[in-house]
Structure formats: C-alpha cells, structure tokens
PANU-234348 format. One line per 2 residues: their letters; for each residue x, z negated, y of C-alpha. Coordinates in steps of 0.001 Angstrom, whole numbers, plus 500000, padded with zeros to 6 digits. Each point is the difference from the previous one (the first is absolute). Layout:
BEGIN
a) X/Z/Y | ... $
***
This chain:
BEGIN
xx) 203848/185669/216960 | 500540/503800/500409 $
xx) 500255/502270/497487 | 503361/501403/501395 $
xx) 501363/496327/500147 | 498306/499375/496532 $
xx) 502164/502789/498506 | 503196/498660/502350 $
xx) 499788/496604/498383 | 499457/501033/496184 $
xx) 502477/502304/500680 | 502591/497313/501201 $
xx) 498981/497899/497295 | 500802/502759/497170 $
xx) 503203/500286/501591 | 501022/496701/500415 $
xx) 499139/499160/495807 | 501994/502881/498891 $
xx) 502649/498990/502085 | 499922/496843/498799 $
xx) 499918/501027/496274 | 503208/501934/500354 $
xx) 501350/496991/501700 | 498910/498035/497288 $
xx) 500091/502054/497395 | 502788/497920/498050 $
xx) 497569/497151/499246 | 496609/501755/499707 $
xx) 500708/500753/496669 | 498426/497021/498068 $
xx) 497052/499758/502284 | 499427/503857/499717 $
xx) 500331/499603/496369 | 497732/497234/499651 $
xx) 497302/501175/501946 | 499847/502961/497853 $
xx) 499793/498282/497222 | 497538/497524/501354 $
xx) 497679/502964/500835 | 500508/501628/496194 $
xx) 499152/496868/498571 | 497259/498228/502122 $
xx) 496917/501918/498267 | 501578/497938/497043 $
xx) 499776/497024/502074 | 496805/501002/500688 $
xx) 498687/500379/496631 | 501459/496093/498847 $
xx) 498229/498727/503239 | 496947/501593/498547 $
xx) 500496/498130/496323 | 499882/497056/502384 $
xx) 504118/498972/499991 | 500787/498421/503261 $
xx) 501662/502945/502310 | 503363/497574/499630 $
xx) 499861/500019/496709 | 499026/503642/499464 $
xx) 503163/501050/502199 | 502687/497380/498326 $
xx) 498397/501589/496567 | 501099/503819/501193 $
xx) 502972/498779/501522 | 500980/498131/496702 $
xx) 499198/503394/497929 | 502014/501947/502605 $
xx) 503164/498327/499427 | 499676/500004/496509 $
xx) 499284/503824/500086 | 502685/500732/502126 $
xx) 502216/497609/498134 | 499500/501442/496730 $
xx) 500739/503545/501514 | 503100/498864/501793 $
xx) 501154/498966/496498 | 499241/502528/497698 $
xx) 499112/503505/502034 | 502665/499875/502467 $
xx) 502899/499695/497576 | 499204/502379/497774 $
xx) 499219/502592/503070 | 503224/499054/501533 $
xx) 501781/500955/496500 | 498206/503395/499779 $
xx) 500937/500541/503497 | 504052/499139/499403 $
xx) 499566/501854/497058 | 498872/503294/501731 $
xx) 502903/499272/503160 | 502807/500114/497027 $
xx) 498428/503102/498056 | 498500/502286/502990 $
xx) 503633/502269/499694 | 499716/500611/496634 $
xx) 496236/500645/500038 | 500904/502190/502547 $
xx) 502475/501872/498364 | 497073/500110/496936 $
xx) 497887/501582/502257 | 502212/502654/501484 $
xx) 500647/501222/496203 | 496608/499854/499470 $
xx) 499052/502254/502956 | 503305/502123/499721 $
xx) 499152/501007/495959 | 496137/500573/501192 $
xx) 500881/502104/502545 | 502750/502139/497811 $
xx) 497329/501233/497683 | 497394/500938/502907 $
xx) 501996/501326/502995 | 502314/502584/498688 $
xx) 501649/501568/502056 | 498884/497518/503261 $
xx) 501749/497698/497787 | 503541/499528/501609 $
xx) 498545/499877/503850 | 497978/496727/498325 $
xx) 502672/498299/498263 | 502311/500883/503343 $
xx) 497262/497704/502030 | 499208/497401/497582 $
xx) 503824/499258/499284 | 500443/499393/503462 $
xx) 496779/497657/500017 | 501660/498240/496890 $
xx) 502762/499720/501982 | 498917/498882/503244 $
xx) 497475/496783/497934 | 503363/499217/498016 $
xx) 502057/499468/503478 | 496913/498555/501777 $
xx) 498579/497855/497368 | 503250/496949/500201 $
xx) 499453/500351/503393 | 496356/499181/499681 $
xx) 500625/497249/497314 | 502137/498674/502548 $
xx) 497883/500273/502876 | 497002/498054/498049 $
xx) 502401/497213/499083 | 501039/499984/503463 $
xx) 496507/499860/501358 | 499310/497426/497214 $
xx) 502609/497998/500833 | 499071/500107/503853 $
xx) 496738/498714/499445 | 500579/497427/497312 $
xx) 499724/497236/502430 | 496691/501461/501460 $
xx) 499121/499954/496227 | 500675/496649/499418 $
xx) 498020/499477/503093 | 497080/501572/498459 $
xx) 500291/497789/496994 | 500390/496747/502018 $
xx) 496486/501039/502431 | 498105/500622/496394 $
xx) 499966/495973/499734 | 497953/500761/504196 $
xx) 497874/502385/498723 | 497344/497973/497271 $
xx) 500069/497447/502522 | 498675/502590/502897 $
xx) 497713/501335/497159 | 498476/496897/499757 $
xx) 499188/498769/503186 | 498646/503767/500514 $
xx) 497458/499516/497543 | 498942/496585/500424 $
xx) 499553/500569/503750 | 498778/503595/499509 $
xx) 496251/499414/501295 | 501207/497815/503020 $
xx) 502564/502360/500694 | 497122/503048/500308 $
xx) 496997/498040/501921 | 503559/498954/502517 $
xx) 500539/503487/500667 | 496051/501206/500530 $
xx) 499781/497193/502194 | 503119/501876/501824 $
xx) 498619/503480/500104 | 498218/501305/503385 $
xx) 496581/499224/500111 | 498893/503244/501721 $
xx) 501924/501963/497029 | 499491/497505/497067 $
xx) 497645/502003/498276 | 502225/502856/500404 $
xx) 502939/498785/498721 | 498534/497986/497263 $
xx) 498344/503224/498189 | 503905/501802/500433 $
xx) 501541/496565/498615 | 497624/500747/496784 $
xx) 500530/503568/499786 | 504180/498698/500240 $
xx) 499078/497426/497633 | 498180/502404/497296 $
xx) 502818/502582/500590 | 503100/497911/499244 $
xx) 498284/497843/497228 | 499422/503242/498089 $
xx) 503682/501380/500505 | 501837/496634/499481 $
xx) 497685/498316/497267 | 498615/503204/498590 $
xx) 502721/501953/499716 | 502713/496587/499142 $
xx) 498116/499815/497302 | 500244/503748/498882 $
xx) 503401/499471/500247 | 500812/497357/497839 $
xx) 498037/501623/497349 | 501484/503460/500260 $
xx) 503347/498154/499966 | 499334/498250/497057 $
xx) 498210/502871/498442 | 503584/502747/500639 $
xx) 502474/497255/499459 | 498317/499200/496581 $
xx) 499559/503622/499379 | 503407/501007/500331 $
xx) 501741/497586/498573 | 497556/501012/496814 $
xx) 501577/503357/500209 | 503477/499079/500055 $
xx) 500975/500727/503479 | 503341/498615/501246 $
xx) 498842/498120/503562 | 496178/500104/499077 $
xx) 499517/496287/500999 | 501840/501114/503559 $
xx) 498010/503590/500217 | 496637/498225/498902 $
xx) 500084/497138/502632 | 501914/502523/502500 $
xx) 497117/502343/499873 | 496737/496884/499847 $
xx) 501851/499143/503322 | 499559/503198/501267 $
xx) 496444/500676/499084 | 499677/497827/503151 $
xx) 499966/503116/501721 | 497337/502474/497809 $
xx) 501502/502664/497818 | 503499/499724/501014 $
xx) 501054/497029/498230 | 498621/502252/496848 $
xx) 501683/503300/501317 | 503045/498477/500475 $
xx) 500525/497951/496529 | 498634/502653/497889 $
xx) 502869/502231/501288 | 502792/497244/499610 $
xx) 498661/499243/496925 | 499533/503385/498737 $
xx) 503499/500655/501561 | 501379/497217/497534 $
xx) 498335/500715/496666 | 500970/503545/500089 $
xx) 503952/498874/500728 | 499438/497646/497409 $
xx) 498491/501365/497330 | 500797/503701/500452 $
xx) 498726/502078/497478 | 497645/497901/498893 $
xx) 496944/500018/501555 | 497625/496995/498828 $
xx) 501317/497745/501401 | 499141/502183/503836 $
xx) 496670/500726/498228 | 499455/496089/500278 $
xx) 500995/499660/503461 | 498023/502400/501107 $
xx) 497262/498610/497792 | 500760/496336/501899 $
xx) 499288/501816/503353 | 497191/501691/498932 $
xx) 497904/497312/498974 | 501438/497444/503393 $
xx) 498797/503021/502304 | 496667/501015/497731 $
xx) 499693/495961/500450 | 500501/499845/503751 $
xx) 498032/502409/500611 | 497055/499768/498316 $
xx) 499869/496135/499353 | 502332/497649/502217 $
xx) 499447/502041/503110 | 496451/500363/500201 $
xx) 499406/496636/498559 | 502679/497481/501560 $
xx) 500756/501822/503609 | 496874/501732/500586 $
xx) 498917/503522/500614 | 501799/500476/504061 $
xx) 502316/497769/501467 | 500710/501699/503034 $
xx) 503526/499909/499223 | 502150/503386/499481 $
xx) 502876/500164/498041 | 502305/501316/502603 $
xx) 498597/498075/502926 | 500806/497099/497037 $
xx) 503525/501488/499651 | 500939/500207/503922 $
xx) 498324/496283/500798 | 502349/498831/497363 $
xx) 503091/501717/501150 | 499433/499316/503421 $
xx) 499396/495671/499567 | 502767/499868/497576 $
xx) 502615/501875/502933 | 498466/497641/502615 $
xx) 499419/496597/498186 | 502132/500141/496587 $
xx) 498122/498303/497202 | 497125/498163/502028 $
xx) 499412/503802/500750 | 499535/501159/496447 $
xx) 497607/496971/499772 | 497796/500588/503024 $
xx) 500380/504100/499531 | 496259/500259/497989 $
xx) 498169/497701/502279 | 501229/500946/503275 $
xx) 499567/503564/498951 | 496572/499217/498826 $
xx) 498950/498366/502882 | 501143/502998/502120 $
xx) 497946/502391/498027 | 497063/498004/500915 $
xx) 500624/499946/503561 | 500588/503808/499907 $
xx) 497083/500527/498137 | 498481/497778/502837 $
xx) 501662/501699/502960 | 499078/503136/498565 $
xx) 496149/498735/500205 | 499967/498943/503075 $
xx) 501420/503611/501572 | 497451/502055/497946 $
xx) 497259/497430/501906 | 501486/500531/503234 $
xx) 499648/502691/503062 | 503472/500892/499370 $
xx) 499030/501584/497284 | 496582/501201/500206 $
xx) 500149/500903/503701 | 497984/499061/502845 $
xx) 496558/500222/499601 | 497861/502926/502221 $
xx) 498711/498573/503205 | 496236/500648/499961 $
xx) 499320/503862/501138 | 502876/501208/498631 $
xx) 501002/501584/496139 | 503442/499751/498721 $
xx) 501145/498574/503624 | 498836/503610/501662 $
xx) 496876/498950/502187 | 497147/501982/498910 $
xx) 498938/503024/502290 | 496308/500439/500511 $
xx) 497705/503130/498686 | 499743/502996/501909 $
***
C-alpha cells in the first residue's frame, strides 16, 4: 500500500472512531471507566499472579477490595463532604459580607485619602455578588436538578463498571498479543517501541501521580481540619483532586483556604500560620519526595497542555472525556514527540544534500 493511501486510511479510521464516540458517547461511560481502572490496577494483578494466585482469582480479589473501598467511601466521605458543601452554599453571603468588612477596615487605615474611590468600587462589587449570588444558587440547583437523572444514570452504570474491570484484567494478556498480532508487519517494530513510550508515559501520570493525589488529599484534608478550618475536609480533598494537574491543585487550595481562615479567624493569626504550615509541608512533600519518587523525574506532560486536553474532552465527550483526557493527551505527546523525530531526520528539514562537484548547492568553479 502507498504511503499517501496509508495516511488516507488511518486517517478515515481516526475519523470514523471519534465519530463514533460522540455518537456513543452516552454509554461509553462504564467501559471508559473500567478500562481505566483496569489499566491502574493490572500491575497489582500482576504482582498476585507473581505470588502464584490464579489470574481469576487475583482479579475477583481486587475487584472484591474495590467495592469494599469504594463502598466504605460512598458511606462515610461523601456525606460528610456533601454537608460541608451545603454548609458553605447557605453561609457564602454572610462570609461574604465578613470579608468585605474585613477588606473595607484594612483598607481605611492604609489608603487615606484613595480611600473613598475604593470603598465606591468594592460596594458596587458587594453589590453586584449579593444580586448575582441567588441567581447562581439558583442556577446550580437548576443545573443539578437537570442532570439528576444523568446522575442516577451514573450510579446505576457503577454496578457495569467492576464487571468491565474484571474481564479487562483477566483477559489483559490475550487482549495485548490480539492487538500485536493486528499491527502492520512492515511498521510493527515501529509502533510497538511508541506503544511503550505511550505505555511508560500514561502509567507514570495516571498511577504515579493517582497516587500523589490521594496522599496529598489525605495529607490537606487531615491538616486542615487539625487547624480548625470551616470546609477543610471539602478544601483538602478539593485541592488532592487537583494536584492531578502539578502545582495548581496546590495554588489554588492554598488561596481558598487561606481566603477562609483569614475570614474566619480574623485577627488571629495561628490558626493561618497552620494552614500555611499544612501547605508547606504537602508542597515541600511533593516536591522533594512523592514526585521524584512515585511519578518519576519527566513525564512529558505540561501542565497547560494537561489543562487544555482536559477542557477540550470534557466539551466534546462529557464525563468519558474527563476520563480519557490524561491518556489520550499522553499518547499525543508521544506521537508529537515522534512526529517531531521523524522531521528533524528528514530532507525537509535538513535540505537536499550537494550533488557531487558542487558546495552549498553552488557548483564549484575551477582555479585560475
């Protein structure tokens, strides 16, 4: 085959799947799910295959541990998160209002004179959150509302999704020798050394840095609930979440949660000396322990290529978006990186090479 018709059919083949993953995008979402999860948790598999456990066994034993896990967190984490959250929906105006007093007495004793033009602007602020915010409330309830039976939805495909996990990783290795048997023979070797580099890329971002998350979200939500913080429980997992994408999951809860103690607990200042203590030690941890240790030294991934690949699947594809954001965008980053090595190889970029007799592509002129 051609190359032109090569790139013509893997080209109409590209099209045709992400066509037919928006088509389908309403029922992807357990199999999506649970071959993420399958891939997370097969080097487990892996591991109880290697103790000698049948692979059956080993992948009804994570399966059975799953559940349980996610059981126990359905249970106790969500409600108490969902109380800190109605919590913070019923006292956001008057922590508001807190705040603007705050920043309104601060401002009296530094300003002078600029004083008035501030509290001119920042009344009108106040005012303009106070009008908007019961429209807001509304508008979430609203949007809540809309999508309570594509909730409920999402509940009902969790009893698909172990089952999908399952199968995954009991049919894992005849799943991957099916495929290699697929792949071109002329470009096997080819696309088997990119399939690694994929492989390498997305297990350190999705294991690696899963794992940093659920520690830094234990480690802030612990944290600040030791220093007293109204909503630490929400802030703390809020922010492990976030670590998902480095340094802004940290940048952003350090500010809400800086925001909060000092609306809280204005004048005193211990209790903001702890949570800036809390971040200090999850970041001095990240950075000098998880990181290097769990996810490795280079991923390949950047934060705002991260940030776009996540905003961009979740507009086109919803929720099996968010879950197929990392790998997809990890997967392109190798190809680019790929791409990228194949141009620097090529004549396109290094030019055509001097015909014999001539230098630089000017034929050479004999002595006088």
């Amino acid at each position: 085959m051609r190359v032109e018709r090569q790139v013509l059919f893997w080209l109409a083949a590209v099209i045709v799947f992400v066509v037919a993953v928006l088509l389908l995008k309403g029922v992807l979402l357990p199999f999506a799910a649970g071959l993420v999860i399958a891939y997370a948790l097969n080097p487990i598999a892996e591991r109880l295959v290697a103790l000698g456990l049948p692979r059956l066994v080993a992948s009804a034993l994570i399966i059975a541990l799953l559940v349980v896990v996610l059981g126990l967190a359905v249970f106790f984490l969500v409600p108490l998160l969902l109380d800190q959250l109605q919590q913070f929906a019923v006292s956001a105006p008057v922590e508001f209002e807190r705040a603007r007093v705050l920043l309104e007495n601060w401002a009296r004793e530094r300003l002078g004179s600029h004083f008035g033009p501030f509290k001119a602007g920042l009344d009108r602020a106040t005012a303009d959150l106070a009008s908007n915010w019961s429209a807001l409330a509304g508008y979430i309830a609203q949007s809540v509302w809309s999508q309570g039976r594509a909730l409920l939805g999402f509940l009902s495909l969790l009893l698909v999704t172990p089952l999908v996990v399952f199968y995954l990783l009991v049919d894992w290795h005849p799943m991957l020798a099916k495929l290699d048997g697929w792949l071109p023979r002329d470009h096997a070797p080819t696309i088997r050394r990119i399939a690694g580099e994929i492989d390498e890329a997305i297990s350190a971002f999705i294991r690696g840095q899963g794992l940093v998350c659920l520690i830094l979200g234990v480690l802030y939500a612990v944290g600040l609930t030791w220093a007293g913080l109204r909503y630490g429980l929400l802030i703390g997992v809020a922010t492990g979440i976030l670590s998902f994408v480095p340094f802004v999951g940290w940048a952003l809860g350090l500010i809400t949660a800086s925001s909060v103690a000092v609306v809280q607990f204005w004048p005193e200042t211990t209790p903001l000396i702890k949570v800036l203590a809390v971040f200090a030690v999850g970041q001095a941890l990240d950075a000098s322990l998880l990181g290097p240790k769990i996810v490795g030294p280079k991923i390949g991934l950047h934060p705002v290529w991260l940030i776009f690949a996540l905003f961009v699947f979740s507009y086109l594809f919803g929720l099996v978006g968010v879950l197929v954001a990392v790998p997809v965008a990890a997967a392109i980053a190798v190809l680019v990186r790929f791409a990228l090595e194949v141009y620097l190889r090529s004549s396109i970029y290094k030019g055509r090479e001097p015909l014999p007799g001539k230098v630089g592509g000017v034929e050479e002129q004999p002595l006088p």
